[in-house]
N, C-alpha and C positions, 0 to 999 in steps of 0.2 A: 504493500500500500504506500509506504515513502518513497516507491519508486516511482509510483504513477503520481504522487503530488509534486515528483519534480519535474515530470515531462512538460513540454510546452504543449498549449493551451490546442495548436494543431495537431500534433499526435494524439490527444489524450482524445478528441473525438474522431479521429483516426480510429482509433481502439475502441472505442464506444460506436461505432459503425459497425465493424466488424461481429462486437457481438449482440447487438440487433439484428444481422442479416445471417448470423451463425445456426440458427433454427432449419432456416429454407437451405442452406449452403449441404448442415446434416442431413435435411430428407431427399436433397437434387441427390447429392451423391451416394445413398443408403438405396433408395427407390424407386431413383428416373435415369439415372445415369446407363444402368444395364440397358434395360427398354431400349433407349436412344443407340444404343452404340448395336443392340442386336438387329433394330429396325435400318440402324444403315446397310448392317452385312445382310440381310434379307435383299435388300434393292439391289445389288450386285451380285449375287447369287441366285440360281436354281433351286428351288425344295424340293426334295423327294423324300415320300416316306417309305422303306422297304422293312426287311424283319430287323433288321440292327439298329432301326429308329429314322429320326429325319437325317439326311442326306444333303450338303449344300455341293453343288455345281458353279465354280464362278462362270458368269457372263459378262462379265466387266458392266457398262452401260446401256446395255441394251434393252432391258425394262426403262431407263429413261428413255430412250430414245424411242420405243414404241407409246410410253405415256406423250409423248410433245409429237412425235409424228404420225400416230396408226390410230390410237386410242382418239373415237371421233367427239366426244363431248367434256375433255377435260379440259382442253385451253381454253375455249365457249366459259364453262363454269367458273374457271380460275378468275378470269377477269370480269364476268358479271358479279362475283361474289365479291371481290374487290371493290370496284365500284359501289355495289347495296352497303360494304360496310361505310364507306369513305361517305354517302348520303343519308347513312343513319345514325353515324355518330355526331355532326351540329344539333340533330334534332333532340337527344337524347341528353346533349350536353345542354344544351339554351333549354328544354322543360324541367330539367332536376333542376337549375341553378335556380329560377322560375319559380321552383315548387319549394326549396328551400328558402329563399329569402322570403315568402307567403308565410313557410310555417316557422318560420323564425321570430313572428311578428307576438305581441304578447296579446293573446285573447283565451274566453274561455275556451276547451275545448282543444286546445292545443295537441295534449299527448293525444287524444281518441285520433282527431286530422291524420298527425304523422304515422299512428298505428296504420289507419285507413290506405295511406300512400303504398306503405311497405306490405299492405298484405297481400298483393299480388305474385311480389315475391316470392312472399312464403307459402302458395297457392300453386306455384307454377313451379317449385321446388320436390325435388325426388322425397319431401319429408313425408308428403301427403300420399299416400300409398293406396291403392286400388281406386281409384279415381282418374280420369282424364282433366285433373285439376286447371291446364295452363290455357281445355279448349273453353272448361268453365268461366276460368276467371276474365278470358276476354271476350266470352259474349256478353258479361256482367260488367262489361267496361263499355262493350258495344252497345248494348242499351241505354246503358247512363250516358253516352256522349249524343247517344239519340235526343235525348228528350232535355239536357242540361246544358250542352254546347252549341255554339252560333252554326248555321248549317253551312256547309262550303261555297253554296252557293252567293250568299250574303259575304261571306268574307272576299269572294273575288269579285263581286262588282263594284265590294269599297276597294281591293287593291289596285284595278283595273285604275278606278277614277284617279290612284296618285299616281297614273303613267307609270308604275313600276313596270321590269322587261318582263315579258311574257314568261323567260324561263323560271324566274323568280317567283313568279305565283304559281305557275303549278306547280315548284317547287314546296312552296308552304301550303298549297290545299292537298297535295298526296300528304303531307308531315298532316293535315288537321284527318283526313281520312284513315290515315293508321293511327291515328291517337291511343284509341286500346295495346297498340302491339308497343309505342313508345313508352306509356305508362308505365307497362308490366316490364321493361326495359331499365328502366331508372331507378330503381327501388335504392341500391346499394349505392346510387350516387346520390340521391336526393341525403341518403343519411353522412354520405362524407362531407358535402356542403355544409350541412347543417352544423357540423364537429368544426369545420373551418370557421362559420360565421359565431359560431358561442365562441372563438377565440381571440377574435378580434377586440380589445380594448373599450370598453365603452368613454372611458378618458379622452382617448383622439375625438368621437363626436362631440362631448362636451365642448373639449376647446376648439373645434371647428363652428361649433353653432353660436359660441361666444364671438367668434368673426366673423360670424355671419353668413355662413358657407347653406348652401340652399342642401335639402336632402340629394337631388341631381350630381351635384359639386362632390356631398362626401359619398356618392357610390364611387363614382371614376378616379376619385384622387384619396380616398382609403379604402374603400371596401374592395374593390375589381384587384387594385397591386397585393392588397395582403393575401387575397385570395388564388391568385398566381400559383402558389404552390402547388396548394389542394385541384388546381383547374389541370393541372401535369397531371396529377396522381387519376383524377376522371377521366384525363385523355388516353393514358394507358389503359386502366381498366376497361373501358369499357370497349377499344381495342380488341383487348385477348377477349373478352365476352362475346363479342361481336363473330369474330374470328373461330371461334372455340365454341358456338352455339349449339343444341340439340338438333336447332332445324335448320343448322346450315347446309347447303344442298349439295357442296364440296366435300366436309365431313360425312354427306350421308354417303355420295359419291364414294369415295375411298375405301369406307367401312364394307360397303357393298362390291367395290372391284376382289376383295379381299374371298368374300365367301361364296358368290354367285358370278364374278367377271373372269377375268387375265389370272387370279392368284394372286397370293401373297407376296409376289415379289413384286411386279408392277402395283401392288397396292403399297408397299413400304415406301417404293421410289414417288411414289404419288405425295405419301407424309414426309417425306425428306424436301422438295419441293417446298412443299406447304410450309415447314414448319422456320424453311432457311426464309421464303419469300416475309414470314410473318413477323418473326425473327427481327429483317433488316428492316420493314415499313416501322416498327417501332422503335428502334434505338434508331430510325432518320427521325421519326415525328417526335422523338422525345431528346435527341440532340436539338432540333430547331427551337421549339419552346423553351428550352433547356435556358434558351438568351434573354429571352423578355420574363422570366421569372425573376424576382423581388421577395428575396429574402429579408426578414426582419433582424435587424443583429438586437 
């Protein structure tokens, strides 16, 4: 312990990093590690099972290369799935943030709200067991946005009227159209918002409202920068959630080349692919961010 009170002030959270991330580092390499390195040699290999067991045949690349050139609907999916994530994560980002600053606000009734938000989550979650809980919970979103939500049609003839471009609004009438599927999407970001905004200071508004600073003033010039961080942390998560979905049609794709298509090798070369492509879209999207984040010393 006199050792660590004499290190400087960069190391000692140097070391305090490490063992925060020592948890996930223990089970990467106790329980994902094997998986990953056996799903490569699968991609490059032949399986055969005969009486001495499974059997591997190298084939160098040639499961990738029939996944990118033979295989007729996987580069089709790769990049349509791509795309569905890259237009559903603003939507999913701008409603949690949305929905948190609403229930951040002090009224009665507050925790039932947030409970309310989150239980779709836990609806649409493997906890609920002999149920089609995730078709329930969004015809139960699909009704209430029936009868409680502005209807699309009314929201694009006011957007129309402020000349916005065309692709812009059907951009936001598909996001008010899938509203159910957004909802039940956000659950784990509306609660990480909400952990950022309790942590914000209430002393900075004080002395902004002592200057005079309009509520407008103190979102963009304290609440959006402190919130920076936590906006990183949604932007990955909801990434790999995105990416890593039950109903991705990519994951279903693979799962299925594996038992009913080509085999397990063009199926492991398919998650090698996947998991390098997914991999590098997130340490780009979280290096670039990485710059306009505003840490508080």
């Amino acid at each position: 312990m006199n050792i660590f009170k004499n290190l400087p002030l960069r190391q000692k959270k140097s070391i305090i990093g490490i063992i925060f991330i020592s948890p996930f580092l223990f089970g990467f390499f106790m329980f994902f590690l094997a998986p990953i390195i056996q799903t490569v040699s699968f991609s490059v290999n032949e399986l055969n099972i005969s009486r001495l067991g499974l059997e591997t045949n190298f084939v160098g690349l040639d499961h990738y290369n029939f996944a990118f050139s033979v295989h007729p609907v996987f580069i089709r999916t790769f990049f349509e799935n791509l795309l569905y994530v890259l237009l559903d994560l603003p939507l999913i980002l701008f409603f949690s943030f949305f929905a948190a600053l609403m229930l951040n606000q002090k009224f009665k009734g507050r925790l039932i709200a947030r409970a309310i938000f989150f239980l779709p989550v836990i609806l649409a979650s493997s906890a609920v067991i002999g149920m089609d809980s995730a078709q329930y919970a969004t015809e139960i979103l699909e009704q209430t946005s029936e009868s409680v939500f502005l209807s699309g049609e009314f929201i694009q003839v006011f957007l129309m009227e402020l000349q916005l471009p065309e692709d812009f609004i059907g951009y936001i009438i598909d996001g008010i159209e899938r509203l159910p599927e957004v909802i039940r999407a956000s659950g784990i970001q509306i609660l990480i918002f909400l952990a950022g905004l309790q942590s914000v200071p209430d002393s900075y508004f004080e002395a902004s409202r002592i200057e005079g600073a309009t509520t407008w003033e103190n979102f963009w010039l304290i609440t959006f920068p402190l919130m920076t961080p936590v906006i990183l942390i949604n932007v990955i998560y909801t990434l790999i959630d995105l990416f890593l979905a039950q109903d991705n049609e990519l994951v279903e794709l693979i799962q299925d080349e594996a038992f009913v298509g080509a085999g397990y090798g063009v199926s492991s070369a398919m998650a090698v692919v996947y998991f390098i492509a997914v991999a590098f879209i997130i340490l780009v999207v979280g290096g670039l961010l990485s710059r306009y984040v505003f840490y508080q010393e």
